[in-house]
VOZARO-987892 format. One record per residue (C-alpha): residue in three letters; residue number from 1; x, y, z. Coordinates in Angstrom, 3 decimals, decimal comma, always signed. Layout:
residues N
{Ala NUM {X Y Z}}
...
***
This chain:
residues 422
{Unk 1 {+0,000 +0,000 +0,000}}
{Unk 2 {+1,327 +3,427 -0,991}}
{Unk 3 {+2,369 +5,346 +1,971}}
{Unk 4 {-0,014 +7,941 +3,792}}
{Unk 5 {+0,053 +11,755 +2,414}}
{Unk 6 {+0,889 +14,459 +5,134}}
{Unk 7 {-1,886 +16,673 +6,331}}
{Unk 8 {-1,677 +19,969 +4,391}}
{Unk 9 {+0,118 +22,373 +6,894}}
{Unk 10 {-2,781 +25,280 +7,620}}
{Unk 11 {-3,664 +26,230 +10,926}}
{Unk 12 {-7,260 +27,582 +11,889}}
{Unk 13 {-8,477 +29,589 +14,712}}
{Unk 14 {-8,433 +27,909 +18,284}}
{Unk 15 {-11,840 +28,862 +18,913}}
{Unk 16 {-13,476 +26,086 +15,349}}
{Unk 17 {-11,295 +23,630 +17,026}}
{Unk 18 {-13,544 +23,782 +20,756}}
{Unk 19 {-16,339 +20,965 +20,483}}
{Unk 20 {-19,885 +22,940 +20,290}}
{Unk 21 {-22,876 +21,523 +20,338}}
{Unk 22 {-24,726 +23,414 +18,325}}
{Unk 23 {-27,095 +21,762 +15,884}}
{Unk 24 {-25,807 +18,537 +16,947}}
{Unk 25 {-28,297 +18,297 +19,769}}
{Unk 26 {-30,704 +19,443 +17,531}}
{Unk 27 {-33,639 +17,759 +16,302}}
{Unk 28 {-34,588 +19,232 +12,313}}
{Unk 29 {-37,775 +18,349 +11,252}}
{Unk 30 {-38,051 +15,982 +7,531}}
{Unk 31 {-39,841 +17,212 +4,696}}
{Unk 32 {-41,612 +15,188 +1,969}}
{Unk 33 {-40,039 +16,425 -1,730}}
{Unk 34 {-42,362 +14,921 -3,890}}
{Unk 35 {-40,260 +15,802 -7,177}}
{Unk 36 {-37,136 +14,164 -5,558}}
{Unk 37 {-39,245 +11,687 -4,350}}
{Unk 38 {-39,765 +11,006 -8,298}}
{Unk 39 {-36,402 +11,488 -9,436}}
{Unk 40 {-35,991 +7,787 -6,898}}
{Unk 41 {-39,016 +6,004 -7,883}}
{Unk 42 {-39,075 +6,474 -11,501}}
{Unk 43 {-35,680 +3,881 -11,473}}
{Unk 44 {-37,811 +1,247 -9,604}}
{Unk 45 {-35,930 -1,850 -10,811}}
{Unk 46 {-33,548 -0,188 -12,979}}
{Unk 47 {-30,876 -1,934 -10,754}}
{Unk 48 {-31,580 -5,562 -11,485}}
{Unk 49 {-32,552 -4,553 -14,933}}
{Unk 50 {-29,100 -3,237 -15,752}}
{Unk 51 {-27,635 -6,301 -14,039}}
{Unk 52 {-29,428 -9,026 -15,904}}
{Unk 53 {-28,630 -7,269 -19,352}}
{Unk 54 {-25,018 -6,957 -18,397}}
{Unk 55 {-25,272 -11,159 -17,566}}
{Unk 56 {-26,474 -11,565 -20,963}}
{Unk 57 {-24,808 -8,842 -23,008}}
{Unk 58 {-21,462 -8,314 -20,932}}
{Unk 59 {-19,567 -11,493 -22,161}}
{Unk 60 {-18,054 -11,535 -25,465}}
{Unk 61 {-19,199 -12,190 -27,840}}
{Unk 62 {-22,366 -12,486 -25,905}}
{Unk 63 {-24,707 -15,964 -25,770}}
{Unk 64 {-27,604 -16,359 -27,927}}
{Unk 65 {-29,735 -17,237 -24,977}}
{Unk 66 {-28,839 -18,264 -21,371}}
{Unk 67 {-30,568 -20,623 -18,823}}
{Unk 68 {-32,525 -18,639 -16,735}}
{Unk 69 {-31,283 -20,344 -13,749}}
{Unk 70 {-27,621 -19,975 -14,783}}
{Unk 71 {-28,203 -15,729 -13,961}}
{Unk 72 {-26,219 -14,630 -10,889}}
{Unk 73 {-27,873 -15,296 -7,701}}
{Unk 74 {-26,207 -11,852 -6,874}}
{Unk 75 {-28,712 -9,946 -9,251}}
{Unk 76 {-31,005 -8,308 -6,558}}
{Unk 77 {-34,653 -9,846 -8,394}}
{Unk 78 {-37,061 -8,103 -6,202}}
{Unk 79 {-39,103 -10,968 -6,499}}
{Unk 80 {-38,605 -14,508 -8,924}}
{Unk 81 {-36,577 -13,764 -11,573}}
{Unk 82 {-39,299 -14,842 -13,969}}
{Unk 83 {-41,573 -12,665 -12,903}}
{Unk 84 {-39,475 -10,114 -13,101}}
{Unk 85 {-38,240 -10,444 -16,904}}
{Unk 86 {-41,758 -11,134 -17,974}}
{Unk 87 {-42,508 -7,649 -17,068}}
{Unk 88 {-39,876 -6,350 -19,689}}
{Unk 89 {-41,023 -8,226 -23,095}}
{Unk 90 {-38,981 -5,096 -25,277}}
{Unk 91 {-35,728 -6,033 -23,625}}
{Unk 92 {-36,299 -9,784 -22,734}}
{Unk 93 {-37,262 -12,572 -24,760}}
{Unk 94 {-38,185 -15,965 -23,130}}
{Unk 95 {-38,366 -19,131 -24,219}}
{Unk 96 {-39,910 -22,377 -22,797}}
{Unk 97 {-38,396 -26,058 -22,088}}
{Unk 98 {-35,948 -25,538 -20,795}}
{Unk 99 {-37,045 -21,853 -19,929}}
{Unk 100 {-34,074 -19,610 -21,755}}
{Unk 101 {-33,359 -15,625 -21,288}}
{Unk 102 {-32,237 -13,726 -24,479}}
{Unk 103 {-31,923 -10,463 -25,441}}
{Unk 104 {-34,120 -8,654 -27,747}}
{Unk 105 {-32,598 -6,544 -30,603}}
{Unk 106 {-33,957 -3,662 -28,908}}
{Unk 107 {-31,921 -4,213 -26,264}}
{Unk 108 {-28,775 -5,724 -27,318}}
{Unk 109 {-28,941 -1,921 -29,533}}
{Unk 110 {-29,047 -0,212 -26,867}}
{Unk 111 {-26,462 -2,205 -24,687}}
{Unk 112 {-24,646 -1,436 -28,019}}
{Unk 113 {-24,529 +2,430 -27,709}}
{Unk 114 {-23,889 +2,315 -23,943}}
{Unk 115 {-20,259 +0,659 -24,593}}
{Unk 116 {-19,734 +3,614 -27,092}}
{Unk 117 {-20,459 +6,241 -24,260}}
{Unk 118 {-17,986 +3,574 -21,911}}
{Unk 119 {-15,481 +3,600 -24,024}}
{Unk 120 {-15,872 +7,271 -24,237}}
{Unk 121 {-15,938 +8,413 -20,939}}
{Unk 122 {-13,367 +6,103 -19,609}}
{Unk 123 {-10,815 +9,048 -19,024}}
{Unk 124 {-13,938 +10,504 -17,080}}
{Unk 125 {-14,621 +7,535 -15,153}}
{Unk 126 {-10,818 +7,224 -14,389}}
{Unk 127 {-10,726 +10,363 -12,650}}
{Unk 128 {-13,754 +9,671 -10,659}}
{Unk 129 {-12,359 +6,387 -9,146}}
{Unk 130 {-9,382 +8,610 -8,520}}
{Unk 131 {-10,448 +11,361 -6,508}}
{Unk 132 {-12,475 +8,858 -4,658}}
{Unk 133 {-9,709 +6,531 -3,651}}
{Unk 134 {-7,882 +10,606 -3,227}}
{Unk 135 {-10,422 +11,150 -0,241}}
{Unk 136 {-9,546 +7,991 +1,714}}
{Unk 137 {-7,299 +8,667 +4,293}}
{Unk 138 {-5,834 +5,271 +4,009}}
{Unk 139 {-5,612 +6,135 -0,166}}
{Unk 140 {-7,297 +2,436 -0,713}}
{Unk 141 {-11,128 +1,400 -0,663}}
{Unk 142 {-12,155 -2,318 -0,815}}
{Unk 143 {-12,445 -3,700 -3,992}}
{Unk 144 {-15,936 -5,309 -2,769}}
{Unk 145 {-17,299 -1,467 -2,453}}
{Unk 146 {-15,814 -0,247 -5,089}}
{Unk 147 {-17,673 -3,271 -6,967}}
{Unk 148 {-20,684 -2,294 -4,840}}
{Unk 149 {-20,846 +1,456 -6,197}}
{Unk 150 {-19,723 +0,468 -10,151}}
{Unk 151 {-23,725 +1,772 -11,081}}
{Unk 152 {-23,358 +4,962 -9,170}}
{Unk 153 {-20,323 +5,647 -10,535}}
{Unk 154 {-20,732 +4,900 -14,509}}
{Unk 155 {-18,219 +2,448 -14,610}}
{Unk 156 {-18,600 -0,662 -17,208}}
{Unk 157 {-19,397 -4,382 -15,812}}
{Unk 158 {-16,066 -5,630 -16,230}}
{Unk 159 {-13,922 -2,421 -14,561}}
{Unk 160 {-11,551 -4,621 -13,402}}
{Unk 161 {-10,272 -5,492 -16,677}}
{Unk 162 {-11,062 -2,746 -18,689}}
{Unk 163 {-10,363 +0,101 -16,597}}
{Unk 164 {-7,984 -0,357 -14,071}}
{Unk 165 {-5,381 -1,939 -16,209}}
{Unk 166 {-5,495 +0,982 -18,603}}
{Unk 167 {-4,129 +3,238 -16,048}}
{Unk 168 {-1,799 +1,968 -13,682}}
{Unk 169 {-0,397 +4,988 -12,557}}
{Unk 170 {-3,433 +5,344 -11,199}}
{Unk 171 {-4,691 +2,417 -9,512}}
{Unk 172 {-3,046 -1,070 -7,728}}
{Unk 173 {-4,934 -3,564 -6,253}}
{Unk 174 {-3,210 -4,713 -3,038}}
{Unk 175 {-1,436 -8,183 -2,747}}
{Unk 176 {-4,529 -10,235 -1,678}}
{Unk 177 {-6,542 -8,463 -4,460}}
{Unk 178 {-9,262 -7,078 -1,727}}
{Unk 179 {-8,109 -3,446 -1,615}}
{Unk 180 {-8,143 -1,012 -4,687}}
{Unk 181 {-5,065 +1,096 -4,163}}
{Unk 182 {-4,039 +4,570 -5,338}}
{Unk 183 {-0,913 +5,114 -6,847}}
{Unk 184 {-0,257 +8,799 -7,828}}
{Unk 185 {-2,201 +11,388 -5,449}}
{Unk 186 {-2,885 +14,107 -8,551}}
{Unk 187 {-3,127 +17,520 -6,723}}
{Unk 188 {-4,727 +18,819 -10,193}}
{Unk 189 {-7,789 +16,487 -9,230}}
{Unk 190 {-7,886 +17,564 -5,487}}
{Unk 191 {-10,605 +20,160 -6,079}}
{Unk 192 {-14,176 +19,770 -5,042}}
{Unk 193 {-17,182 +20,554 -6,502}}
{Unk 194 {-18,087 +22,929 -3,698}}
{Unk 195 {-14,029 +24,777 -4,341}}
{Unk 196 {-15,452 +24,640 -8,249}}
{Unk 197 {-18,329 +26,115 -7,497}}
{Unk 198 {-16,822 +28,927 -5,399}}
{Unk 199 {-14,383 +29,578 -8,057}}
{Unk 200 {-17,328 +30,411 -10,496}}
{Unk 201 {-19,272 +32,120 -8,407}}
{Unk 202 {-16,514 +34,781 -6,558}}
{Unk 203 {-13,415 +33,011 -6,457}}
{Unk 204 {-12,112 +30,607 -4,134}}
{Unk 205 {-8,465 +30,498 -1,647}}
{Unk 206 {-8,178 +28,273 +0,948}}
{Unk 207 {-9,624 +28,988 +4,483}}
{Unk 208 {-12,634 +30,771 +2,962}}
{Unk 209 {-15,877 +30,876 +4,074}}
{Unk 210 {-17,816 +28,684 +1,598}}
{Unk 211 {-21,833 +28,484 +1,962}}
{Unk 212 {-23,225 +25,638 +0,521}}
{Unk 213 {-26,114 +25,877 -2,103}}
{Unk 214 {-29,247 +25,433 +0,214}}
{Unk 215 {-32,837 +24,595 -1,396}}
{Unk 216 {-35,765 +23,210 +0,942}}
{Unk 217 {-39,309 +21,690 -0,171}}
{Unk 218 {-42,004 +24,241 -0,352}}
{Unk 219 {-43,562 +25,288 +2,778}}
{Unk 220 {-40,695 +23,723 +4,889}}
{Unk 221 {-39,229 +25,927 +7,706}}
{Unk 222 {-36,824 +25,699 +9,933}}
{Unk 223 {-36,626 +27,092 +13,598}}
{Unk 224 {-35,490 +30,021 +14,342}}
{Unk 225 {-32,519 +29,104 +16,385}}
{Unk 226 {-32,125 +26,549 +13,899}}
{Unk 227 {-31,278 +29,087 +10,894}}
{Unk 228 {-29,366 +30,918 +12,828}}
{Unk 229 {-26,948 +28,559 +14,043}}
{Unk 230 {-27,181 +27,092 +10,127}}
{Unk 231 {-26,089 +30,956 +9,108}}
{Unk 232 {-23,160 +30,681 +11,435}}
{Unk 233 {-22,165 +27,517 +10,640}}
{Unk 234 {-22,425 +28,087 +6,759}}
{Unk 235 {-19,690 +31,138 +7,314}}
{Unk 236 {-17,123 +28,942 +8,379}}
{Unk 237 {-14,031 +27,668 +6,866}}
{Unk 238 {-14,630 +25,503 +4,450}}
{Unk 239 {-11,592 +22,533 +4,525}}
{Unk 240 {-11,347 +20,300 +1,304}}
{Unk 241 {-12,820 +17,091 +1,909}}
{Unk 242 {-9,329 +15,749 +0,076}}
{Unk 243 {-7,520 +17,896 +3,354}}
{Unk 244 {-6,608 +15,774 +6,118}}
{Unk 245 {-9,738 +16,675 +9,287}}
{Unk 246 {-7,629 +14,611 +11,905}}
{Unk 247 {-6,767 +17,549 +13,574}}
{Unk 248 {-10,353 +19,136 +14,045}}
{Unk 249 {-11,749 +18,707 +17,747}}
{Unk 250 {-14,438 +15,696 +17,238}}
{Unk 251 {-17,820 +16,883 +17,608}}
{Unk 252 {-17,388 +20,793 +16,725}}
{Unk 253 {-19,005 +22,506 +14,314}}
{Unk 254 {-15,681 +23,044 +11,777}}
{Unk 255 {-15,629 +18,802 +12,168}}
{Unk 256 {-19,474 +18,692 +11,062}}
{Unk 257 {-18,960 +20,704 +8,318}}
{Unk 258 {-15,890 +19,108 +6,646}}
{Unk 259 {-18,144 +15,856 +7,088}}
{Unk 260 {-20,639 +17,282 +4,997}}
{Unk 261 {-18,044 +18,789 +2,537}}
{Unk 262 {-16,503 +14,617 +2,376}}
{Unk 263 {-20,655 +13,772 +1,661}}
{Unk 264 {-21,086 +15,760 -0,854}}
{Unk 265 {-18,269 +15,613 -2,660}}
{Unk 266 {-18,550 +11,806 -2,340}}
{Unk 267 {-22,296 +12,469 -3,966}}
{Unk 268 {-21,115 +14,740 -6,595}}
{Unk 269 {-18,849 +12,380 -7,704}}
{Unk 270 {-21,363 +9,774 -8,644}}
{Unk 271 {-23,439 +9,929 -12,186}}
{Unk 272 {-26,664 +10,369 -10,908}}
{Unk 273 {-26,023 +12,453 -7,361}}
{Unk 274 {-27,480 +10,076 -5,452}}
{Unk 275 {-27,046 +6,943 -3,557}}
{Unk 276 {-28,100 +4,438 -1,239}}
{Unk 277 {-27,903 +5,499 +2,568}}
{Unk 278 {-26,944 +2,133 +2,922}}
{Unk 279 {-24,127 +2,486 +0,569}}
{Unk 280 {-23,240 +5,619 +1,467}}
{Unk 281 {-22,672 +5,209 +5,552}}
{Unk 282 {-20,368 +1,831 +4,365}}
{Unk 283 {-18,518 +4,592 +2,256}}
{Unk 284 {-18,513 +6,986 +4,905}}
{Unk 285 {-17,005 +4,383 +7,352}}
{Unk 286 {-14,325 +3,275 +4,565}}
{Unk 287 {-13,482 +7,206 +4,627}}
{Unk 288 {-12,868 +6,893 +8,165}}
{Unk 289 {-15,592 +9,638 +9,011}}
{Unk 290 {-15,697 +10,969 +12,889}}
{Unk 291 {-18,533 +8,801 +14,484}}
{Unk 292 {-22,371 +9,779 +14,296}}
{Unk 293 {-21,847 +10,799 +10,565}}
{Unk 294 {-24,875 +9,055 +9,667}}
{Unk 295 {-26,806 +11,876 +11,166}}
{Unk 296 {-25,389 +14,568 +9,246}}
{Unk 297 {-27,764 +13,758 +6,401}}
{Unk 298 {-30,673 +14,658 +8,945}}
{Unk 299 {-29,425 +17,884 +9,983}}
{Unk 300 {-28,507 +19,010 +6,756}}
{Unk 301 {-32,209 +19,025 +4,784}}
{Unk 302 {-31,223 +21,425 +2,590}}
{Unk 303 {-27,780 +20,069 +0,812}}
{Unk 304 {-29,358 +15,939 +0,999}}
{Unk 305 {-32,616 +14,798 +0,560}}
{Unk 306 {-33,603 +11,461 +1,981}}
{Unk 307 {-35,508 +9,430 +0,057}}
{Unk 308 {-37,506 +6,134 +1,584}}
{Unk 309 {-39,081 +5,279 -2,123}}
{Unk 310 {-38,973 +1,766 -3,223}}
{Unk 311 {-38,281 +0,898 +0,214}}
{Unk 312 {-34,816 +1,668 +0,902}}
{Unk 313 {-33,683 +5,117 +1,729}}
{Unk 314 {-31,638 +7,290 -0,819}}
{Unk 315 {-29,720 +10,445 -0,571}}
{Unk 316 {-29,944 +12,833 -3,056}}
{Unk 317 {-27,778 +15,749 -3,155}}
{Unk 318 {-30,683 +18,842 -3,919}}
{Unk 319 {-28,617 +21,203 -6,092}}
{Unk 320 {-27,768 +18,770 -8,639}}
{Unk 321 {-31,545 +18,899 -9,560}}
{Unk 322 {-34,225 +20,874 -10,968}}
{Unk 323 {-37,978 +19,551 -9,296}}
{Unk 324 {-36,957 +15,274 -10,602}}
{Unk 325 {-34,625 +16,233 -13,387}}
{Unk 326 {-31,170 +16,472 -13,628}}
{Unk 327 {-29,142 +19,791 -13,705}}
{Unk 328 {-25,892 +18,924 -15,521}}
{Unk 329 {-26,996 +14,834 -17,231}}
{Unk 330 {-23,621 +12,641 -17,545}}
{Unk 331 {-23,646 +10,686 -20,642}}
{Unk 332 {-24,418 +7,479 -18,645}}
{Unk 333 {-27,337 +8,596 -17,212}}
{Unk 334 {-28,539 +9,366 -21,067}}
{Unk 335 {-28,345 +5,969 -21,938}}
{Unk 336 {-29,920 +4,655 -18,561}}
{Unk 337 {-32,966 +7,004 -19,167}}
{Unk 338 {-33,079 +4,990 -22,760}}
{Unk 339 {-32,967 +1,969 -20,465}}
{Unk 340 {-35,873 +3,090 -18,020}}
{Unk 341 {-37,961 +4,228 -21,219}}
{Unk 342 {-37,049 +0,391 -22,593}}
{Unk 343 {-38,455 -0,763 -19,705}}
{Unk 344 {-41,551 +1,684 -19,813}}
{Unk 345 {-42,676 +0,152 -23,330}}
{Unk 346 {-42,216 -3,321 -22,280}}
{Unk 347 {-45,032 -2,731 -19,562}}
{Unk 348 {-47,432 -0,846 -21,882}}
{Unk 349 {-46,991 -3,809 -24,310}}
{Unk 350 {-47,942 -6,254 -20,723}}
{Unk 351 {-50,062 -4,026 -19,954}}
{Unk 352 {-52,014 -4,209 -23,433}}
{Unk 353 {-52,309 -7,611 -23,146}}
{Unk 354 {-54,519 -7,493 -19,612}}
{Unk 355 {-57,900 -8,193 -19,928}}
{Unk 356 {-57,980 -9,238 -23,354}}
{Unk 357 {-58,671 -12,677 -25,250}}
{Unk 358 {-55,295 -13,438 -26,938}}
{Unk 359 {-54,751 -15,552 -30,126}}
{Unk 360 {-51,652 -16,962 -29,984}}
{Unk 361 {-49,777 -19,293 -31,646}}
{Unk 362 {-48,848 -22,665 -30,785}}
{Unk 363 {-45,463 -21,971 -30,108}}
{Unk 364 {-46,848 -18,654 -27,568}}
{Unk 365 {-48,971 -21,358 -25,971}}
{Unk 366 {-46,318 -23,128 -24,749}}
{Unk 367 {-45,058 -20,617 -23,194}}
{Unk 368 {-48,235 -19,599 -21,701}}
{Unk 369 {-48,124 -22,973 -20,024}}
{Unk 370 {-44,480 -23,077 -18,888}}
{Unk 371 {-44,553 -19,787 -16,569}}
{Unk 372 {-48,552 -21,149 -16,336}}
{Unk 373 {-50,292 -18,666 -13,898}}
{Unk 374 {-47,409 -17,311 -11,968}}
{Unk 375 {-47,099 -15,059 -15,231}}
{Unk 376 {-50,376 -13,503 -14,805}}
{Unk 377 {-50,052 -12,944 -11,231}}
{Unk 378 {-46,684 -11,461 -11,424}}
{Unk 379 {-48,052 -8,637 -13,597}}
{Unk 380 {-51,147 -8,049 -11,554}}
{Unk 381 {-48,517 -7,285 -8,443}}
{Unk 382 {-46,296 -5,408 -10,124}}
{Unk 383 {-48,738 -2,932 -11,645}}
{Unk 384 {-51,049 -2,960 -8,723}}
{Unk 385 {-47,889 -2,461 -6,307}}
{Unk 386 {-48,631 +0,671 -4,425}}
{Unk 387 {-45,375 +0,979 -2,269}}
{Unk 388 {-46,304 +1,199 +1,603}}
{Unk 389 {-44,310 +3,572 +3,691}}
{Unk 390 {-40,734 +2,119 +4,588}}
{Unk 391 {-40,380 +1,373 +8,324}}
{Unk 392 {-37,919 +4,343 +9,212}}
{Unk 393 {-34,587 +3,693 +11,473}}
{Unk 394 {-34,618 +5,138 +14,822}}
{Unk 395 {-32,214 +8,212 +13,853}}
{Unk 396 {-35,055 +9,277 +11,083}}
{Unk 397 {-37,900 +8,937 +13,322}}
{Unk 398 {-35,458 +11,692 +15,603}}
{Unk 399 {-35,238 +13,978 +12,658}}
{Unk 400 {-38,907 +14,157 +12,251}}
{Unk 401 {-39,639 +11,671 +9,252}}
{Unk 402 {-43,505 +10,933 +8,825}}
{Unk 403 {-45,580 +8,823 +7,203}}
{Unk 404 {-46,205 +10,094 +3,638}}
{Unk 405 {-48,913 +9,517 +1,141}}
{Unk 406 {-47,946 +7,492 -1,849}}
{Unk 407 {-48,307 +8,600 -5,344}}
{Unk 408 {-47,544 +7,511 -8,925}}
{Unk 409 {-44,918 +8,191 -11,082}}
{Unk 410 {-47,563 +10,132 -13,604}}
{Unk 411 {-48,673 +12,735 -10,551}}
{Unk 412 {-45,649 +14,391 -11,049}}
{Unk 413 {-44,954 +14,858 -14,241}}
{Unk 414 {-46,928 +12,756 -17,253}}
{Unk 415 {-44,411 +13,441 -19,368}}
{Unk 416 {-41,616 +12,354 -17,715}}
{Unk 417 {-41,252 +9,398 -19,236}}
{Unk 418 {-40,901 +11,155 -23,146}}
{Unk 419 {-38,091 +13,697 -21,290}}
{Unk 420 {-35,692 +11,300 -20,015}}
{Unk 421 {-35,969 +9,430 -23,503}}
{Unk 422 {-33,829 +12,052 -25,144}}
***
């Protein structure tokens, strides 16, 4: 393992370095965002979607058709995986005895054009990876998590082959393969999207005051003592989430807010400025984060936005969106809004098929009898599948998360599905 980088020599007033309580004790209220709410649900599945393509496309050249029960038991199904790819008919095509997964041209296409945008943004995706492993401490991440956030991060199925041996004077995978290693710390990289942002909007030199971009759901308000310890707490330093924070006094308010700086960086480093809490807090620990980080997300309502659609909790970082659309759209999440609208045509098609008497072939007969009834029912629960409210951990119940009401995709915005086409 390369050795560790010394802390950046910078010394800040004795007074940031005194724990204060602050907001820390505090208890800020959550507030239902209905369009990020959207921007979560309307990738319900997407995940195990993109997974089973990649089983059948990723190899090459890729199989005609593969035994459905040869897919890896790692792909996520959120229920049998038959079920599941009868709900998709324009990407998946099935066939019976034995039962056999193949790709439709539609979808091999499509799988097509996403290794041209790959191949395209590799130098992209390099960097990424980079400034990522650059915010470690320990300049390593396990190779597992890294493998675990490949989605969120645009890279291609098979990274480890086609990425990280393209740049080794970037990356090294330890001796016992289970750590992804950095090689050369680039200080040309070590700039955050908040320092960016800064430097656009007023110029940026270190030790400055930053404010991050703040944006609440309508008809949210926070308490009065509440804003005005966020005011003060918004004009302090601002230290790089790629500085070293060992120094800060655990449990101040200069510590909380290089936490959030590490957060959001760690966000805005993703494709789609969001990720699973789940995910995320396993990052956070990786990044060696002072303890009761998880609460940060909480307290900070107006830079993340928890989710609890599709029942799992997301954060979203709020200024990377406009109501559920994306500000600045990375190539890859073009070509996975081609994927979602895929997967939107495949249920109108089931969906046109309800209700009526079929004629079929012989041939569609025998399907019809291979997946039998468990076809019919598996549609009826996936369209009629009106999400209950997730069961909230005990640190969300603190910050004030209720019960919502659910909604459909089409209450917030009918045409959603023809925008995120293009």
């Amino acid at each position: 393992m390369p050795p560790l980088l010394p802390a950046r020599a910078r010394r800040l007033p004795a007074a940031l370095l005194v724990p204060v309580r602050g907001l820390l004790e505090a208890r800020v209220p959550w507030a239902r965002d209905r369009a990020l709410d959207h921007a979560v649900e309307r990738e319900r599945h997407l995940v195990p979607f993109l997974l089973a393509k990649d089983a059948l496309l990723a190899a090459t050249p890729p199989p005609h058709a593969v035994p459905l029960h040869s897919l890896p038991s790692a792909i996520p199904f959120p229920f049998r995986p038959l079920r599941f790819l009868q709900l998709y008919p324009s990407a998946f095509a099935l066939s019976p005895h034995p039962i056999e997964v193949s790709p439709t041209p539609r979808l091999s296409a499509l799988h097509a054009a996403e290794a041209q945008v790959v191949d395209a943004t590799r130098p992209d995706a390099a960097d990424r990876l980079l400034r990522l492993l650059m915010l470690s401490p320990a300049r390593a991440l396990p190779l597992r998590l890294v493998a675990r956030l490949r989605l969120d991060l645009g890279l291609a199925p098979d990274f480890q082959r086609t990425l990280l041996p393209n740049y080794p004077d970037y990356f090294a995978l330890s001796p016992d393969g289970t750590l992804l290693e950095l090689v050369c710390y680039r200080k040309d990289l070590a700039v955050s999207a908040m320092q960016s942002y800064a430097q656009r909007t007023g110029g940026y030199k270190v030790g400055d005051a930053v404010a991050f971009p703040l944006s609440f759901p309508r008809g949210f308000e926070l308490d009065k003592k509440v804003r005005k310890w966020l005011d003060e707490w918004q004009r302090l330093p601002y230290i790089s989430p790629y500085e070293d924070g060992s120094h800060l006094a655990p449990r101040s308010d200069i510590t909380e807010k290089r936490t959030v700086a590490v957060l959001h960086e760690a966000l805005s480093l993703t494709v789609g400025k969001k990720m699973e809490k789940e995910v995320l807090v396993k990052l956070g620990e990786a990044l060696r984060l002072p303890p009761g980080f998880r609460k940060v997300v909480a307290r900070h309502p107006g830079i993340f936005y928890m989710s609890h659609k599709l029942r799992t909790q997301t954060v979203v970082l709020r200024e990377s969106y406009r109501r559920h659309m994306l500000v600045d759209k990375h190539p890859m999440m073009g070509i996975r809004y081609q994927y979602l609208h895929l997967m939107h045509m495949g249920k109108e098609e089931v969906g046109k098929g309800k209700g009526k008497d079929r004629k079929s072939s012989r041939g569609e007969q025998m399907i019809g009898e291979e997946f039998g009834a468990e076809g019919e029912d598996g549609e009826n629960e996936e369209y009629d599948d009106e999400e209950d409210e997730d069961e909230l951990d005990e640190e969300d119940m603190e910050a004030g998360a209720a019960s919502e009401d659910e909604e459909s995709d089409d209450d917030i915005d009918k045409d959603a599905v023809k925008q995120i086409a293009h």
